[in-house]
TORVOFI-800485 format. One line per field, with one value per residue (C-alpha): y, z, x; residue number from 1; chain. Coordinates in steps of 0.05 Angstrom, whole numbers, m for minus. Example, Ala and Ser with C-alpha at 12.3 -4.5 7.8 and 13.67 -1.06 7.14 Angstrom:
v = (m90|m21)
w = (156|143)
u = (246|273)
seq = (1|2)
mol = (A|A)
***
This chain:
v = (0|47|29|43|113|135|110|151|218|206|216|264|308|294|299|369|399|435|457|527|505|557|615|681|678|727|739|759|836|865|803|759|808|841|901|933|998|1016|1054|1093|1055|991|947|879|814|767|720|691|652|627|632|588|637|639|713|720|748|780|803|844|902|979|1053|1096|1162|1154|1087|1014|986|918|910|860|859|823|811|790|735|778|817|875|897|886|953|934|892|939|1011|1020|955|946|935|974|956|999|971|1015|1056|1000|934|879|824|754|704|684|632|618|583|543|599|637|685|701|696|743|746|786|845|909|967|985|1028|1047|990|919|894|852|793|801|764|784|755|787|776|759|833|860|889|874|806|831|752|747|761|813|858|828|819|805|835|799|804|766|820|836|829|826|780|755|716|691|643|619|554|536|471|411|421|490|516|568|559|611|602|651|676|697|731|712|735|761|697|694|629|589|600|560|597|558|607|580|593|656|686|670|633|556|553|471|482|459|448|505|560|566|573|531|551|510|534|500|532|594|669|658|605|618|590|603|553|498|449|397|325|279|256|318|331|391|402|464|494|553|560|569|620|607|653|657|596|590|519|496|468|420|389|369|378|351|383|399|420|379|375|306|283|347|390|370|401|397|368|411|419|474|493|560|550|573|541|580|548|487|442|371|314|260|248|274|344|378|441|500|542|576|550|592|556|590|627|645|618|549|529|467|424|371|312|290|249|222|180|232|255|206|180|160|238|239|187|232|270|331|370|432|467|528|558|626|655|677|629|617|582|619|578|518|483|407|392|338|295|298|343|406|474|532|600|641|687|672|723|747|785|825|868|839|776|755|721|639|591|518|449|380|314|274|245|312|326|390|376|404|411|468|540|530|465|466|547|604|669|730|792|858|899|908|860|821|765|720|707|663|612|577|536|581|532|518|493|561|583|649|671|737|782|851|889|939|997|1079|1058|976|942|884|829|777|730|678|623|578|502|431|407|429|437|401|345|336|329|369|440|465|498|510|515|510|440|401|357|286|228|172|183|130|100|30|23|14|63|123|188|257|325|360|440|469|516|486|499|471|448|415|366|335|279|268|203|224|226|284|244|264|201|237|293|315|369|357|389|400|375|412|421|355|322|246|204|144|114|49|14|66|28|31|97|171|212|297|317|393|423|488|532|540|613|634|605|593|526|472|413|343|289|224|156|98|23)
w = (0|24|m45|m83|m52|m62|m141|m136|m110|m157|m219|m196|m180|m254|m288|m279|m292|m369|m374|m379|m451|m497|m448|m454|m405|m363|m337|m412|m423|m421|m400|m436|m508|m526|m576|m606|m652|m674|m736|m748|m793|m819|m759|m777|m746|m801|m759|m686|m663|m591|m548|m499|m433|m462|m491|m567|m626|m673|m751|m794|m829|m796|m831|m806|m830|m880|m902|m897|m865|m841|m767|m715|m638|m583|m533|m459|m430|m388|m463|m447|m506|m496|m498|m498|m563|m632|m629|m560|m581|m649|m715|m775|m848|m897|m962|m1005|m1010|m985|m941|m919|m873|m891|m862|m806|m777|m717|m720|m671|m653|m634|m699|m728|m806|m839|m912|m952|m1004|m1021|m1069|m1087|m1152|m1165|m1205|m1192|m1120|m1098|m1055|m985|m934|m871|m807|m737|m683|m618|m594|m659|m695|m778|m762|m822|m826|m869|m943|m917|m896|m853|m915|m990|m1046|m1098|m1168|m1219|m1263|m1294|m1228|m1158|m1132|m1066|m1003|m965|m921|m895|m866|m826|m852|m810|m854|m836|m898|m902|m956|m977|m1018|m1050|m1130|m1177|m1241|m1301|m1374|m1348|m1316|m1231|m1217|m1152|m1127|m1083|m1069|m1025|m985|m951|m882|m892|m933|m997|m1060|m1053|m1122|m1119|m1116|m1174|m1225|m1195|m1215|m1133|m1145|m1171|m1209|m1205|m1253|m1250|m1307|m1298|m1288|m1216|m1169|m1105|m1048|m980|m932|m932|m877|m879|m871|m837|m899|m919|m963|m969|m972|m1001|m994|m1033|m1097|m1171|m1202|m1272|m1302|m1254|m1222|m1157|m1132|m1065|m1093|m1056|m1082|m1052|m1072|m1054|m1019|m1076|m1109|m1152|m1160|m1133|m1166|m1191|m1160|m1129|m1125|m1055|m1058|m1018|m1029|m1074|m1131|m1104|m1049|m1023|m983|m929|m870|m873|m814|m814|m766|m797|m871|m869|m873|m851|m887|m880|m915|m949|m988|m1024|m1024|m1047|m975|m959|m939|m909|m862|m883|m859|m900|m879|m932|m935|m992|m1026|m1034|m985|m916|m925|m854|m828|m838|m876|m945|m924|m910|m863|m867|m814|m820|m755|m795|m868|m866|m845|m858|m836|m835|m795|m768|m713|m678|m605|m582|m576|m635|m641|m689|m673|m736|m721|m779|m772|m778|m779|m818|m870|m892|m835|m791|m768|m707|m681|m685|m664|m665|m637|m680|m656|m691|m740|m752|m706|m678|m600|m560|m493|m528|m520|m534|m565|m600|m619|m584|m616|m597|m628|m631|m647|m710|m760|m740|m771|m733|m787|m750|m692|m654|m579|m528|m490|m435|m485|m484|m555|m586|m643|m678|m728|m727|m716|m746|m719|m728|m736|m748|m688|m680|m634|m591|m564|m503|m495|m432|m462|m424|m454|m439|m513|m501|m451|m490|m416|m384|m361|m278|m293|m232|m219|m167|m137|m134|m65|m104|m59|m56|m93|m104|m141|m163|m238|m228|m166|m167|m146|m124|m133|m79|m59|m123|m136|m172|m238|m301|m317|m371|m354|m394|m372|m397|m389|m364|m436|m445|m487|m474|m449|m431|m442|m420|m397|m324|m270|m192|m147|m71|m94|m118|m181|m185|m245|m261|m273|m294|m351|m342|m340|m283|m287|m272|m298|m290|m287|m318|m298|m328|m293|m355|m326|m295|m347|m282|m286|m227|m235|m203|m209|m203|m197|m214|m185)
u = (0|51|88|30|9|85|81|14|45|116|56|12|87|102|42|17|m43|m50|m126|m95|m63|m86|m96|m54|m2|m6|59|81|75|13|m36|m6|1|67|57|113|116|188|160|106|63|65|95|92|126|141|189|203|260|266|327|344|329|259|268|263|279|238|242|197|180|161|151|214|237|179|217|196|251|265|266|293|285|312|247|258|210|172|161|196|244|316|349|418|404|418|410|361|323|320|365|331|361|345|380|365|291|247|273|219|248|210|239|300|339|381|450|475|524|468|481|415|404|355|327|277|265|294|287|359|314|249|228|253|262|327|330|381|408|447|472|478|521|486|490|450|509|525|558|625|653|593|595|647|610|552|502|489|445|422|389|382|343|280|230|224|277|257|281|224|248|324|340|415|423|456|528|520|508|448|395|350|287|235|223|267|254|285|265|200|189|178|199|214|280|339|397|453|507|573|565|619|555|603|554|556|587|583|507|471|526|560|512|502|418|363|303|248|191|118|91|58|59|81|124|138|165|138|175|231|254|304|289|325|366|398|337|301|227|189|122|96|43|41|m11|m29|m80|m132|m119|m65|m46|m12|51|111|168|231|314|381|426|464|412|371|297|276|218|191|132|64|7|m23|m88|m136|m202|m208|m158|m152|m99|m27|22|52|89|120|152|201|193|244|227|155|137|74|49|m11|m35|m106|m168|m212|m290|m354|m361|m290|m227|m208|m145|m112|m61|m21|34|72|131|191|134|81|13|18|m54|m43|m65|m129|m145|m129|m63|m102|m144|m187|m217|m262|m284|m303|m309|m248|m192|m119|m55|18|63|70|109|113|105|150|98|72|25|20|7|m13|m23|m58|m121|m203|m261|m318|m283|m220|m232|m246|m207|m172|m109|m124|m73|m113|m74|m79|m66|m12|m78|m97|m164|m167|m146|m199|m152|m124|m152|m228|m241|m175|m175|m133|m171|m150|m188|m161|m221|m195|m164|m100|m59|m14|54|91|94|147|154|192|242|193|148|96|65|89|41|70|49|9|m49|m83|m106|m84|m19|m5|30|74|44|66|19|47|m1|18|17|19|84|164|188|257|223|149|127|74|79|68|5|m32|m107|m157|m172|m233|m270|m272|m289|m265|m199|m175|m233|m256|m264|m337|m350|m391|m349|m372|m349|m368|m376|m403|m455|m521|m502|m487|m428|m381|m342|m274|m231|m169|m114|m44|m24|m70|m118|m194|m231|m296|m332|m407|m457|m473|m510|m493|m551|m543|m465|m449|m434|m436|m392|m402|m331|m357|m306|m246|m186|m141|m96|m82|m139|m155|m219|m233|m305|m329|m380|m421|m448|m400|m335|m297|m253|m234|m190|m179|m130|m168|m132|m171|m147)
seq = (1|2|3|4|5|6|7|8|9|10|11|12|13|14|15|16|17|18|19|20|21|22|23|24|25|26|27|28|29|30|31|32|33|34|35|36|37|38|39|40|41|42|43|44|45|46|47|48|49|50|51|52|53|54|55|56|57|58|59|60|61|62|63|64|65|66|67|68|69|70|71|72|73|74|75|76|77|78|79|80|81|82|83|84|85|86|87|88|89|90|91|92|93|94|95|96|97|98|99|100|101|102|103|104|105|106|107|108|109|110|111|112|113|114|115|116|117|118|119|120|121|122|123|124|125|126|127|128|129|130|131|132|133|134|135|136|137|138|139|140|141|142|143|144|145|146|147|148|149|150|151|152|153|154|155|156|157|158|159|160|161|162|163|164|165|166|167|168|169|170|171|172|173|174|175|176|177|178|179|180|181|182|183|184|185|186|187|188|189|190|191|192|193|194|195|196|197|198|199|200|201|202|203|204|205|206|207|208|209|210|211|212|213|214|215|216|217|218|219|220|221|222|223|224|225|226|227|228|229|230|231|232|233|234|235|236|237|238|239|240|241|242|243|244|245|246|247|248|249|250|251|252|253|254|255|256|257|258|259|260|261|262|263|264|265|266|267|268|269|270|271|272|273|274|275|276|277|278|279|280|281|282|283|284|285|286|287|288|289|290|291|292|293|294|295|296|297|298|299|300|301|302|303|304|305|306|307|308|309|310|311|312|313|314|315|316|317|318|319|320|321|322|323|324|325|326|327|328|329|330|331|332|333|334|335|336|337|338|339|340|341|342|343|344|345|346|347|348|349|350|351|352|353|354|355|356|357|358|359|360|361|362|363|364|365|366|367|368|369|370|371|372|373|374|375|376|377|378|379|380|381|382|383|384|385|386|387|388|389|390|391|392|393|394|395|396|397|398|399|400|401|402|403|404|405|406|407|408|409|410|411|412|413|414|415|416|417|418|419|420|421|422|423|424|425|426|427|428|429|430|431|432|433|434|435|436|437|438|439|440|441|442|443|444|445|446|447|448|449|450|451|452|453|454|455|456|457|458|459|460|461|462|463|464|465|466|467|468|469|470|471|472|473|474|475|476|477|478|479|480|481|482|483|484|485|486|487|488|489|490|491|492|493|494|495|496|497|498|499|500|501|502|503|504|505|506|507)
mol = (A|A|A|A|A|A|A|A|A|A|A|A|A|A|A|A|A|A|A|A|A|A|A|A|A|A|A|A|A|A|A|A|A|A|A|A|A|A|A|A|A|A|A|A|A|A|A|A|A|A|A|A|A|A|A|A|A|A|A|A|A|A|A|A|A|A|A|A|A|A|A|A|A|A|A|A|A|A|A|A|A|A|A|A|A|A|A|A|A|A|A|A|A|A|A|A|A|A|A|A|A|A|A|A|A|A|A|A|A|A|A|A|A|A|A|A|A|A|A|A|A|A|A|A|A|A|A|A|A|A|A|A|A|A|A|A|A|A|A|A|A|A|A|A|A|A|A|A|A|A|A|A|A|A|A|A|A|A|A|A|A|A|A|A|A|A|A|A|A|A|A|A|A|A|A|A|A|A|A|A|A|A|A|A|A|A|A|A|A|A|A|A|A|A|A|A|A|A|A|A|A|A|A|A|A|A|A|A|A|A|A|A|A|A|A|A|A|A|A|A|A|A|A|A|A|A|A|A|A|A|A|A|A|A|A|A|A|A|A|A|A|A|A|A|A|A|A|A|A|A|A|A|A|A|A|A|A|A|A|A|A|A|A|A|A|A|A|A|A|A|A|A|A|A|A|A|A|A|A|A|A|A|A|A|A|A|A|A|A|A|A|A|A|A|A|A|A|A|A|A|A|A|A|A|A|A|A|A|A|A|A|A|A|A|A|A|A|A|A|A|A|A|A|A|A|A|A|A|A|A|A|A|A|A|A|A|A|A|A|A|A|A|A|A|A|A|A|A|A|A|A|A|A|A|A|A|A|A|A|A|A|A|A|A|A|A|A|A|A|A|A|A|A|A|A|A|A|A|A|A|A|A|A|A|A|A|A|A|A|A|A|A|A|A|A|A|A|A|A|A|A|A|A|A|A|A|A|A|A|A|A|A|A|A|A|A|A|A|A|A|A|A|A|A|A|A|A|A|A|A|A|A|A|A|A|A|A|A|A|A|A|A|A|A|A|A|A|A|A|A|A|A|A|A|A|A|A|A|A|A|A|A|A|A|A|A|A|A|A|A|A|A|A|A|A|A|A|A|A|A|A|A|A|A|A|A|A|A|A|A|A|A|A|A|A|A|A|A|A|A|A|A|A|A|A|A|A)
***
């Protein structure tokens, strides 16, 4: 017995309690919502990276001196901005007359790797890169000088996304335009920001074109055998079409392009994200009332019919919906952030949990959904896992002037562990604890009011889920055919929203 109550106490020390997963944190900022404005206009968070004290770094685009400029911030965990990083906070790159960070990564060295857009003329927009040192200063081992500017002529030339690959080599991936054409583009840097001449029979880029007025890549990640995957769409005529394909690492096309079945042939591929050799990606739908989220797992043999049953996903919780980013939990499940509302101008913050099948997890947020509106119209960009595990959803909102944003959303896993989060929360009275597998128990000192109630297993798996009511204060479940195990009860005050918890162990 005394064995068994000390095995008892050892899980119920481990396994915490997570019913606050997809909630603002409230230690973070200003309830939970950092907003930033190092411009005046046009603020707009386009990348996160986390650091390893929890703090972060952000990249994007803000109006300054009349100027877009690109924009990157060092932000502390309690969301303060970190004024020792840059100049007073911030690094602003203006290549140029206009500069638009897209996308970042962070090296191992803690460097930071940026890549977008800029206007060295009036007409035609170049593609850059840069790295910074830890400090926010022009990192000058780098291409010499801390950055590079490429064109390649005719069009806009851009860098949308960057990935540090494993041999250290950084990869960055957007459109190109050649002859009048805007085609998908690879470009492959040395890791002193010099052109990977070996890439590609040593033209250092790869131009991938899927026949149309328009390829674009949104979003690469590297799978686990040195491969790279690609996410991004092709627009020909009036049609647009997810697209993915996948290349070497010295840069060959493997197998050509796909185009990513979703459910309409109106789509885009946005955010992409690598567990092993399969990929997940999200993106946008158009259907005859809006805009759709989906979410597709592929791997090296094509769609992984296993998600879903069909590879894909779509979830539409508005008319307006659609995923940006995406990242993996370590236990397998998938987080997007994007935006949802009832029309261009109005649409919110959404950051919505799947399960490693693809249903939306409903012990996330509000059955499966963190929305946060800003009275306004808001789009979250980008999404990563802090090192404690905690969501960070990033983008802007709009308002007099657009903001950046920073949502922290307290979660029930630690990101390098995949175990559960301390998230505290107000007991409940359950007798008798422990319980027979086919015992009655009772929650006792309630108010007589409805409530719902959710069960979950110590894996965070929902077991149960019903409307019940309180009679005189108590609650009486049934636990009849609930194998033997740690379980936590969740009960919502359906009037009132507020939320007790329980840890119930069942012999």
């Amino acid at each position: 017995m005394k064995k068994t109550l000390l095995f008892v106490l050892s899980l119920f020390s481990c396994v915490n309690l997570f019913f606050l997963s997809g909630t603002l944190d409230t230690s973070f900022a200003n309830a939970g919502i950092g907003t930033y404005a190092p411009g005046t206009l046009h603020d707009v968070v386009y990348g996160i990276e986390p650091l390893p004290d929890n703090s972060m770094l952000i990249a994007g685009t803000a109006k300054i001196n009349n100027m877009s400029g690109s924009v990157i911030m060092h932000v502390l965990q309690d969301g303060t901005v970190d004024t020792a990083y840059g100049n007073n906070g911030k690094v602003l790159v203006q290549y140029g007359m206009e500069c638009y960070a897209y996308g970042m990564d962070l090296q191992p060295d803690g460097k930071l790797v940026v890549t977008g857009l800029t206007y060295t003329s009036l007409v035609n927009g170049d593609l850059f890169i840069l790295r910074l040192n830890e400090d926010g200063t022009l990192d000058s081992t780098f291409s010499g000088n801390g950055y590079d500017i490429k064109s390649f002529g005719g069009g806009d030339d851009i860098g949308k996304c960057v990935s540090v690959l494993s041999s250290g080599k950084i990869l960055v991936a957007g459109q190109g335009t050649f002859s009048g054409s805007t085609e998908a583009l690879f470009l492959m840097y040395n890791s002193d920001g010099t052109v990977d001449t070996t890439f590609n029979n040593n033209t250092g880029f790869l131009v991938v074109s899927a026949s149309g007025d328009v390829d674009q890549i949104n979003g690469i990640a590297e799978l686990a055998d040195g491969s790279i995957a690609a996410a991004g769409y092709n627009t020909n005529g009036t049609s647009t079409r997810a697209i993915t394909m996948r290349i070497s690492a010295t840069g060959n096309l493997i197998g050509g392009f796909t185009y990513v079945p979703t459910a309409t042939t109106t789509s885009r591929a946005y955010g992409i994200a690598a567990d092993g050799n399969r990929w997940y990606m999200t993106g946008t739908s158009d259907d005859f009332n809006g805009t759709d989220t989906w979410v597709a797992r592929y791997d090296v043999a094509g769609p992984d019919l296993t998600f879903n049953g069909t590879g894909i996903v779509t979830i539409n919780p508005a008319v307006l919906d659609a995923g940006f980013s995406i990242v993996l939990q370590p236990n397998g499940k998938i987080i997007v952030a994007g935006t949802t509302g009832t029309g261009i101008f109005d649409r919110d913050f959404m950051t919505v949990r799947f399960d490693s099948t693809g249903v939306v997890d409903n012990s996330f947020g509000s059955n499966g959904y963190a929305i946060t509106p800003f009275g306004s119209f808001a789009d979250a960009n980008s999404v990563c896992l802090s090192t404690d595990g905690k969501v960070l959803s990033a983008g802007f909102r709009a308002g007099t002037n657009n903001d950046m944003i920073i949502c922290r959303y307290l979660n029930d896993i630690n990101s390098s562990t995949g175990l559960f989060s301390s998230l505290n929360y107000p007991l409940l009275s359950v007798f008798p604890n422990p319980a027979g597998s086919s015992e009655e128990i009772r929650i006792n000192g309630l108010t007589e009011d409805d409530y719902l109630l959710s069960c979950y297993d110590a894996s965070g798996r929902e077991v149960v889920v019903e409307n019940i009511s309180a009679v005189k204060g108590t609650l009486t479940l049934k636990t009849r055919g609930w194998t033997s195990g740690l379980y936590i009860l969740r009960l919502v005050d359906r009037n009132t929203f507020t939320v007790r918890t329980a840890r119930l162990l069942i012999r």
